[in-house]
C-alpha positions as CSV (number, residue, x, y, z in Angstrom):
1,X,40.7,94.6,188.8
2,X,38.1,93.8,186.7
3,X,37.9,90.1,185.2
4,X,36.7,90.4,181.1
5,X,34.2,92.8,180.9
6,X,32.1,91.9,184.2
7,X,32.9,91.7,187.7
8,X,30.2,90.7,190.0
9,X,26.8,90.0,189.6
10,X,26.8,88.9,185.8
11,X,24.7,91.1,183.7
12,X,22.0,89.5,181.2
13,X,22.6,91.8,178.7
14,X,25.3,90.3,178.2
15,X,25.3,86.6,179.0
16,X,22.6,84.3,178.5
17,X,21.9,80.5,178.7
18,X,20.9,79.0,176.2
19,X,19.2,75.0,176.0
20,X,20.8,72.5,172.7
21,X,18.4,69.9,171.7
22,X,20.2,67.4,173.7
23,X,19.0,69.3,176.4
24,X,22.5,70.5,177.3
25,X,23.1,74.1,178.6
26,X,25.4,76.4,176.4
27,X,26.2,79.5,178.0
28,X,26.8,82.0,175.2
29,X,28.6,85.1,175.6
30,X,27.4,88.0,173.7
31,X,29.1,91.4,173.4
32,X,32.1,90.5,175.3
33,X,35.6,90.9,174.6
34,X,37.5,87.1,175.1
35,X,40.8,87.3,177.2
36,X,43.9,87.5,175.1
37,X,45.2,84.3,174.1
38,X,42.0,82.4,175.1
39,X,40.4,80.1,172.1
40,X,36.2,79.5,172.6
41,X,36.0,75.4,171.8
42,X,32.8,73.0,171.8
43,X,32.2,69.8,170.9
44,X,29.0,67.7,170.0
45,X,27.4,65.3,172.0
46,X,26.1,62.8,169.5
47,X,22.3,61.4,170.6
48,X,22.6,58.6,173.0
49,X,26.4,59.6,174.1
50,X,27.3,59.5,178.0
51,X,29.6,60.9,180.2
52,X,29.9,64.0,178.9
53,X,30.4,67.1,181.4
54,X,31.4,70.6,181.4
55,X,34.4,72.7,182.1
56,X,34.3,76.2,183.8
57,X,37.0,78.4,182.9
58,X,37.2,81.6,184.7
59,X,40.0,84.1,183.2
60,X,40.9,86.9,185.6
61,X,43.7,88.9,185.9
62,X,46.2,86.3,183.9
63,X,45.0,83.8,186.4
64,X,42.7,80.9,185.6
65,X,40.3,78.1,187.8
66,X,38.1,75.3,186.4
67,X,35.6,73.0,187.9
68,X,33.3,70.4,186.5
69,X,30.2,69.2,186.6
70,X,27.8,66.1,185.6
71,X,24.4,68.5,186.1
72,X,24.1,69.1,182.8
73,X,20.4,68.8,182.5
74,X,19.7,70.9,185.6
75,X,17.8,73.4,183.7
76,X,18.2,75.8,187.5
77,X,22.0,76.7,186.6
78,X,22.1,79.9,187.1
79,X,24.7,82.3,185.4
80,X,28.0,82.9,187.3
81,X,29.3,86.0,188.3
82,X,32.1,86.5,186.1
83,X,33.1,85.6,182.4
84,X,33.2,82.5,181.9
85,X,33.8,79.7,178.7
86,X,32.7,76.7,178.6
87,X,34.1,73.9,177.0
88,X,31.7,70.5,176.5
89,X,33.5,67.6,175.7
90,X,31.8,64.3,174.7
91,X,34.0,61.3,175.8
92,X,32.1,58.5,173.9
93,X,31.4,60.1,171.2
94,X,33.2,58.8,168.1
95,X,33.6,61.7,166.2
96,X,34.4,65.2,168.1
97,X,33.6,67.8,165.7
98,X,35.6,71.5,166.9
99,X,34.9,74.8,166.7
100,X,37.2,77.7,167.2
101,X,36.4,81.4,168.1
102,X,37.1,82.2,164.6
103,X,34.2,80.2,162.8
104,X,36.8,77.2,162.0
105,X,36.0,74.0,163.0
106,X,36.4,70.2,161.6
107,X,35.9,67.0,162.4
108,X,37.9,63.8,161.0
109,X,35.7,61.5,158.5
110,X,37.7,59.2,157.3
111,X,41.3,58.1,156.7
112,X,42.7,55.3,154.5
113,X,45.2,54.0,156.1
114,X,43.6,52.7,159.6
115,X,45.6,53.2,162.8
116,X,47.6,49.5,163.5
117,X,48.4,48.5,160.0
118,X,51.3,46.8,159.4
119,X,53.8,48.2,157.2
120,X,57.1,46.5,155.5
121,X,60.4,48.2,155.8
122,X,61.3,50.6,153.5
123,X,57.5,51.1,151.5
124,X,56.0,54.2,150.3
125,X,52.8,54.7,151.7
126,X,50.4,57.6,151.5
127,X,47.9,58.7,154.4
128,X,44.4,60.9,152.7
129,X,42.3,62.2,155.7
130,X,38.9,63.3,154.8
131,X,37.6,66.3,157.0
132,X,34.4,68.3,156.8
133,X,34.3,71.7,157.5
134,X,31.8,72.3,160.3
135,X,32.6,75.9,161.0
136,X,31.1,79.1,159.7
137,X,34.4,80.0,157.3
138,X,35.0,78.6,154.3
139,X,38.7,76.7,154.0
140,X,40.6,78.4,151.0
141,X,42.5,76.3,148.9
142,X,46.5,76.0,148.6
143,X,49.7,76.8,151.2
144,X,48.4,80.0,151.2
145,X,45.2,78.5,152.3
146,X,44.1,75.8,154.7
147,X,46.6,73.3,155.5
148,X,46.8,70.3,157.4
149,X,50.0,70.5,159.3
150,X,52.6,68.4,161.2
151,X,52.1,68.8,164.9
152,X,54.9,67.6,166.7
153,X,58.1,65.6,165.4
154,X,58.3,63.7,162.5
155,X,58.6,60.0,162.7
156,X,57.9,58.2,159.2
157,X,59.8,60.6,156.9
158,X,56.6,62.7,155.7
159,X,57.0,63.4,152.0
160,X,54.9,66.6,151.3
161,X,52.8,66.0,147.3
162,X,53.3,69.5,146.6
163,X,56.1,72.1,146.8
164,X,56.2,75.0,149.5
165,X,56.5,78.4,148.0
166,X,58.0,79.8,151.2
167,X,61.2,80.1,152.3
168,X,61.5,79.8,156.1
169,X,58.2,77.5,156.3
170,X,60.1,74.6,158.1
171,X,57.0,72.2,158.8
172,X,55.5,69.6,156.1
173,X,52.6,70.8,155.1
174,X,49.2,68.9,153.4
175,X,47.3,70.9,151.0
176,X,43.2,70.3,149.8
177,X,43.8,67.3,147.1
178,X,41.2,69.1,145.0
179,X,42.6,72.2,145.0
180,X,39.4,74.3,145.4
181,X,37.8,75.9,148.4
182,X,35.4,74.6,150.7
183,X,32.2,75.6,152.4
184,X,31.0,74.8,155.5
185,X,29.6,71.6,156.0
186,X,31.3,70.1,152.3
187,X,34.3,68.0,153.0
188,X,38.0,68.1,152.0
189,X,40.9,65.5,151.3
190,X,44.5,66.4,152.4
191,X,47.1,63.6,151.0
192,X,50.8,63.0,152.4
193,X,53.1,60.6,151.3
194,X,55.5,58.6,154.0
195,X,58.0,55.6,154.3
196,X,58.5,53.4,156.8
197,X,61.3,53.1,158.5
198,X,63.8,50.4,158.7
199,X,63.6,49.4,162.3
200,X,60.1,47.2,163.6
201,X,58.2,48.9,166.4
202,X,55.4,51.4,165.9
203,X,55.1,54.8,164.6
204,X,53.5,57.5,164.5
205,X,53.0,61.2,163.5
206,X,50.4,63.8,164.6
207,X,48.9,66.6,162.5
208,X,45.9,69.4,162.5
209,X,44.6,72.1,160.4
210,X,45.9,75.5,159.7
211,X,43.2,78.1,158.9
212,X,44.9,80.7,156.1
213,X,45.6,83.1,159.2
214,X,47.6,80.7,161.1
215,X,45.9,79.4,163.6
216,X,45.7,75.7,164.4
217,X,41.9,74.5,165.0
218,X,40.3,70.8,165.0
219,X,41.4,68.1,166.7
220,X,44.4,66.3,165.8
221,X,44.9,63.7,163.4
222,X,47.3,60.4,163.3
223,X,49.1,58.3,160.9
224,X,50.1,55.1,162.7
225,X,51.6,51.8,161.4
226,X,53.1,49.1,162.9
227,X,56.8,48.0,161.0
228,X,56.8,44.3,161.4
229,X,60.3,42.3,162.2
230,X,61.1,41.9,158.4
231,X,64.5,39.8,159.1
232,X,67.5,41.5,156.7
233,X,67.0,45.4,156.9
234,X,69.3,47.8,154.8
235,X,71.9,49.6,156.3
236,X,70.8,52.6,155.3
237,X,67.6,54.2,156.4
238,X,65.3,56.6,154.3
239,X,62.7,57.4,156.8
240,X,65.1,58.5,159.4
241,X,67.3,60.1,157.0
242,X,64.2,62.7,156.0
243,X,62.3,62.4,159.6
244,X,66.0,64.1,160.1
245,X,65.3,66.7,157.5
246,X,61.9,67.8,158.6
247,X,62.6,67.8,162.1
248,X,65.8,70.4,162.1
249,X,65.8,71.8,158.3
250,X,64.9,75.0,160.8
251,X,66.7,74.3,164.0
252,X,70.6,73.7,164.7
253,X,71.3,69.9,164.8
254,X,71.4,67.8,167.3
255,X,75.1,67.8,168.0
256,X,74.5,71.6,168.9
257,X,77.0,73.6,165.9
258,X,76.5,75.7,163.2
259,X,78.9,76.3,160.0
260,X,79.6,79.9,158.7
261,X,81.6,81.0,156.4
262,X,83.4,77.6,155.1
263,X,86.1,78.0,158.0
264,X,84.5,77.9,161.4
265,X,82.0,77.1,163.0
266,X,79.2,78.1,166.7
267,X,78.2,76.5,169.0
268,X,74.6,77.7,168.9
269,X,72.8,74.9,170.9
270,X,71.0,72.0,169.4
271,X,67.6,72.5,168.3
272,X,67.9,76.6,168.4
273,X,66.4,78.8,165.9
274,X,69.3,78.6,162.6
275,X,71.2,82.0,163.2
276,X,70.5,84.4,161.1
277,X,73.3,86.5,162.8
278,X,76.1,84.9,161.1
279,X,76.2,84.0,157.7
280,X,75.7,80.8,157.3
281,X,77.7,77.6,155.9
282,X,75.4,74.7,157.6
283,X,74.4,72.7,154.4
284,X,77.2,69.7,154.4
285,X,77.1,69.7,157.9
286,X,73.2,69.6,158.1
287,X,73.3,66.4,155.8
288,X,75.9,64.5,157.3
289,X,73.9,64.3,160.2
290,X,70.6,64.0,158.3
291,X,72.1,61.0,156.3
292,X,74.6,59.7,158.9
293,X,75.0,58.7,162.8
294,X,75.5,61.3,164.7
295,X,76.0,60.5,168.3
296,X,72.8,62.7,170.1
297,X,70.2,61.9,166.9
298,X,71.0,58.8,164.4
299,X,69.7,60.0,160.8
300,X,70.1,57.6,157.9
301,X,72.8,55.2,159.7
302,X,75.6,55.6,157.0
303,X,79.1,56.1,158.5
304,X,80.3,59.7,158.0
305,X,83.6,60.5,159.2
306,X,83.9,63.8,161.4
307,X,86.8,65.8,159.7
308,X,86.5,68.4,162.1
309,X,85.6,67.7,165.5
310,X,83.4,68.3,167.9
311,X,81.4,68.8,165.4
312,X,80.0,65.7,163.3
313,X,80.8,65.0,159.9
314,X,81.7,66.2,156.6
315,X,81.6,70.5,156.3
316,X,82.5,70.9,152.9
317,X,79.8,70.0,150.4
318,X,82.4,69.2,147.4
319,X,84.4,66.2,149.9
320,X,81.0,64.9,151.8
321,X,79.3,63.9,147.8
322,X,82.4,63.0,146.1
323,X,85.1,61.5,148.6
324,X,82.5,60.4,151.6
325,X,79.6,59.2,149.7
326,X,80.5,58.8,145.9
327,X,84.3,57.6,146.7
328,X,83.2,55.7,149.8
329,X,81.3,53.3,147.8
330,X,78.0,54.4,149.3
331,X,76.6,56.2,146.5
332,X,76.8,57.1,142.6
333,X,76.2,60.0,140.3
334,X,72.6,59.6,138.5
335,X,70.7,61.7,135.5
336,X,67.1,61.9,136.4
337,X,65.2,62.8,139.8
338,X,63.4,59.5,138.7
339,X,66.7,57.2,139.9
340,X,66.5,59.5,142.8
341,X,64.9,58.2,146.2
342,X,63.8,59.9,149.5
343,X,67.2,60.7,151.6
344,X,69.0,61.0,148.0
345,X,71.7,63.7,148.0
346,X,71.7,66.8,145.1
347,X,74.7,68.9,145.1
348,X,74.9,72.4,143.4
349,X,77.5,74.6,141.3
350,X,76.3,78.1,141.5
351,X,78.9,79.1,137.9
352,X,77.0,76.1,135.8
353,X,80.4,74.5,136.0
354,X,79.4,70.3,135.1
355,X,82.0,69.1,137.1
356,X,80.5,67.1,140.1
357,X,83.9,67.6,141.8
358,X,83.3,71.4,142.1
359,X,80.3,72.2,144.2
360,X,79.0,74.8,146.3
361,X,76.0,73.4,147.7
362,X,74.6,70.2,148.9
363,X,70.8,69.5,149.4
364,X,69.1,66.3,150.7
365,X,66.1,65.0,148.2
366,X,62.9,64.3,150.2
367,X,61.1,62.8,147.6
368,X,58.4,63.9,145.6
369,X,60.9,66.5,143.9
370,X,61.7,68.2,147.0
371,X,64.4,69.6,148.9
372,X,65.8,70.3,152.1
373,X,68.6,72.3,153.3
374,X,70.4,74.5,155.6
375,X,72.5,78.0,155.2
376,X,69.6,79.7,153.6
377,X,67.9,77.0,155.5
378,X,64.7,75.7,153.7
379,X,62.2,72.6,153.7
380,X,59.9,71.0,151.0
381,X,61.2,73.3,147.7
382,X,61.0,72.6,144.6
383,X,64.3,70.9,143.0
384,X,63.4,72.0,139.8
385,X,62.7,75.6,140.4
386,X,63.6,77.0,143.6
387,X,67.4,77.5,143.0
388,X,66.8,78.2,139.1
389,X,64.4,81.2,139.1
390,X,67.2,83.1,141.4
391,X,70.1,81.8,139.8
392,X,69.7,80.1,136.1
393,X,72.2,79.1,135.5
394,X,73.1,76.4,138.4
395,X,73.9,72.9,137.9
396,X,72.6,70.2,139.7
397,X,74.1,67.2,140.2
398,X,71.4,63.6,141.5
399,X,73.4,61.4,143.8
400,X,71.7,58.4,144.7
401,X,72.9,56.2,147.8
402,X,72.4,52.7,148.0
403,X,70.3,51.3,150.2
404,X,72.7,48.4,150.8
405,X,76.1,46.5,149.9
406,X,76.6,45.7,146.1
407,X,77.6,41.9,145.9
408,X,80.0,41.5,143.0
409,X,81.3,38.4,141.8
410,X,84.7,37.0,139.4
411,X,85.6,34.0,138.6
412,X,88.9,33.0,138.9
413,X,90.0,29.5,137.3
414,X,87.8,27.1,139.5
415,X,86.9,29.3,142.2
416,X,83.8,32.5,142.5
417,X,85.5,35.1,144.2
418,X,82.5,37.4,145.7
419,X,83.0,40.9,147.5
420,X,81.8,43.9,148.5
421,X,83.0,47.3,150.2
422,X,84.5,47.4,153.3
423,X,82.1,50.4,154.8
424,X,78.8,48.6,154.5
425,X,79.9,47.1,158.0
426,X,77.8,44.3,160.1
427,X,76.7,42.0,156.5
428,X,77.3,38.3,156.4
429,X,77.2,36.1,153.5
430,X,74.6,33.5,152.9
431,X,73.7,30.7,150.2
432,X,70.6,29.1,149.3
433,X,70.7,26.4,146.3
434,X,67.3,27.6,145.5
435,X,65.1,31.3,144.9
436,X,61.6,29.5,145.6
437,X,59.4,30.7,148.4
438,X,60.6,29.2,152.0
439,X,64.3,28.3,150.5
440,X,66.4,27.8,153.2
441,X,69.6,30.0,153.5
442,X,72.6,29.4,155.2
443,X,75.5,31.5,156.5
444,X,79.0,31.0,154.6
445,X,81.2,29.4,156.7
446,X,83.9,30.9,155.1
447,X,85.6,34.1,157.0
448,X,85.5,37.0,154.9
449,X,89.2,38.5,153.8
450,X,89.8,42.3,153.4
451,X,91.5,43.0,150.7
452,X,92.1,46.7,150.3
453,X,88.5,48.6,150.3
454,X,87.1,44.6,149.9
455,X,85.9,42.5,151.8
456,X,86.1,39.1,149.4
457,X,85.0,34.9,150.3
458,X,86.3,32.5,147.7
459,X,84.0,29.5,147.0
460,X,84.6,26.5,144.4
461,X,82.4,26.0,141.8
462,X,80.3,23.7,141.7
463,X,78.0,21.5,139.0
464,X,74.4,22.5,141.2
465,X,73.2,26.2,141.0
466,X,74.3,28.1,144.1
467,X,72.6,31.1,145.0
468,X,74.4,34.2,147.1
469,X,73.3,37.0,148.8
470,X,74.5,39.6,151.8
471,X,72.2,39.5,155.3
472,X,72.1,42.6,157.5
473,X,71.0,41.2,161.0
């Protein structure tokens, strides 16, 4: 069984060693065929760095060994006696600059938002790594082109700035900002928008390049931030809501079923490929658990009642926008994508019939005019174009959720009667006779009394200003 192209005594022809100007040995393989599956990397050793070493990686028959080495100015190394790559990695260097078999390679320059910073609750932010192309190819331009992609899961509800023109591309994608190609050694910028979550602790998501044929090269690239403890969060949460979205707009959801047909449903397994055996019903049920709480996965935290268990929530798309969220009290009926926020819902009559209460299709709004959706399933399309150019005459109709409780307030002879709905569970009234910086707030001792889909607390007027507001601990 022959091992790559040589077996034995390796032949000079066609290996050779060859000395870098940090005196570092290279071996470099000429004329022979790479294993299958096997990607050539090096790295650079910046002047001055230490520790660096080398890898040995013998492929022969499917089997692999490695062994390593600090000798790396021992000019006597002799070639081995079989096909070998060698992989040099710098430790300390600060920049690690890759190179794949192909002629990609890249190495991070600079990001804006630096690994550690805090982030409030709820705010937009938008990570723009810069990367030079140190490879021999130059990085085309577009999804078609170079990419920066999502490696991993999704963590901060990544909000793609442009819209995909595929329609079974399920990861968020980054294109070049400047929407031009680039040569080796000239840099590129690739932009993503995010938001952070509700909850405090840290987060973070993972990306790397995508050359135009589909390979992943470079190293891998972070967006972190810390979410301080911000004190009153809302109840509903945008970043997990679309974090939701990107992570299973291609995969079953986490509570392991799948919709077909509008009258049954599989059990295809959570996190499987979405069937393409069965023709498929999945988009209600896909949102509920992108904007709800279901058991295995919490998306955006509302409550969403299952109507047909096991499986969680809402299947019909009509009933989940108009009697769960609309009639529920947890959202309302909006006319521009401009009222609309990440985690929004869009729903969709297929006869351009206006009336909100017939629908055949619900979507969930990423942001940045984008949708997702299952049954055809679909991530980061356009919600301006994608369902119009196949069928013109669709309706749309913008949903918009609240974020929290809506405090109303009557008065009623002497008295302020204040409520809000009964489903935005866990709030608290408090009072503070002041809006200034530092004004102190205090719970209302008053119990809260349900009255029909209200919870209401009465409080006397008084001649000083009083100030209200609803706490979420």
């Amino acid at each position: 069984m022959s091992c790559g192209r040589g077996r034995g005594t390796a032949n000079p022809t066609h290996s050779r060693l060859l000395q870098t100007e940090s005196g570092r040995l290279l071996r470099q393989c000429a004329g022979i065929q790479k294993p299958p599956r096997s990607r050539c990397l090096k790295s650079s050793n910046p002047q001055g760095s230490q520790n660096v070493f080398a890898i040995e990686i013998a492929f022969c028959a499917g089997n692999h060994y490695y062994r390593s080495s600090n000798h790396m100015n021992d000019h006597s190394v002799r070639p081995p006696d079989r096909t070998r790559l060698l992989i040099y990695l710098s430790i300390a260097a600060q920049a690690v600059a890759w190179t794949a078999s192909g002629g990609d390679g890249a190495q991070l320059i600079s990001v804006s938002v630096q690994p550690g910073t805090q982030v409030m609750p709820r705010t937009v932010f938008t990570q723009k790594w810069t990367m030079q192309n140190t490879g021999t190819t130059t990085w085309s331009p577009a999804h078609s082109g170079y990419t920066l992609n999502l490696a991993g899961n999704d963590a901060l509800g990544a909000m793609p700035r442009s819209a995909s023109p595929y329609a079974s591309s399920y990861i968020p994608v980054a294109i070049i900002d400047a929407g031009t190609s680039v040569a080796p050694g000239a840099q590129a910028t690739f932009s993503m928008d995010f938001t952070a979550p509700e909850k405090a602790g840290s987060y973070t998501n993972t990306f790397q390049l995508n050359s135009a044929s589909g390979t992943d090269f470079g190293p891998q690239v972070t967006v972190q931030i810390v979410v301080p403890q911000a004190g009153s969060t809302n109840q509903y949460d945008r970043a997990r809501a679309v974090s939701y979205a990107n992570n299973y707009a291609g995969y079953v959801c986490t509570d392991g079923f799948f919709w077909t047909n509008g009258s049954s449903y599989t059990n295809a397994g959570s996190g499987a490929p979405v069937p393409t055996y069965v023709v498929g019903d999945d988009c209600a049920h896909f949102i509920s658990c992108c904007i709800g709480s279901e058991a295995h996965l919490r998306g955006g935290g509302l409550y969403i009642p299952s109507r047909a268990s096991p499986t969680y929530g809402e299947p019909g798309a009509s009933r989940l926008v108009n009697t769960v969220l609309i009639g529920g009290g947890w959202a309302t009926e909006v006319s521009s994508l401009n009222s609309m926020s990440p985690g929004d819902v869009i729903g969709w009559n297929w006869e351009g019939d206006t009336n909100i209460a017939n629908l055949d299709h619900v979507t969930l709004y990423v942001g940045n005019g984008l949708l997702a959706a299952h049954a055809n399933s679909h991530l980061d399309v356009s919600a301006t174009t994608w369902y119009q150019s196949s069928t013109p005459g669709c309706v749309r109709h913008l949903v918009h959720i609240f974020d929290s409780p809506t405090l109303a307030g009557n008065k009623l002879g002497q008295n302020l009667v204040l409520s809000w709905r009964t489903n935005w569970t866990g709030y608290s009234l408090y009072s503070a006779t002041s809006l200034a910086p530092g004004a102190a707030w205090t719970k209302v001792s008053t119990t809260p009394v349900t009255v029909g889909t209200s919870k209401t607390v009465t409080n006397t007027i008084t001649q000083n200003a009083v100030f209200f507001r609803l706490v979420h601990p």
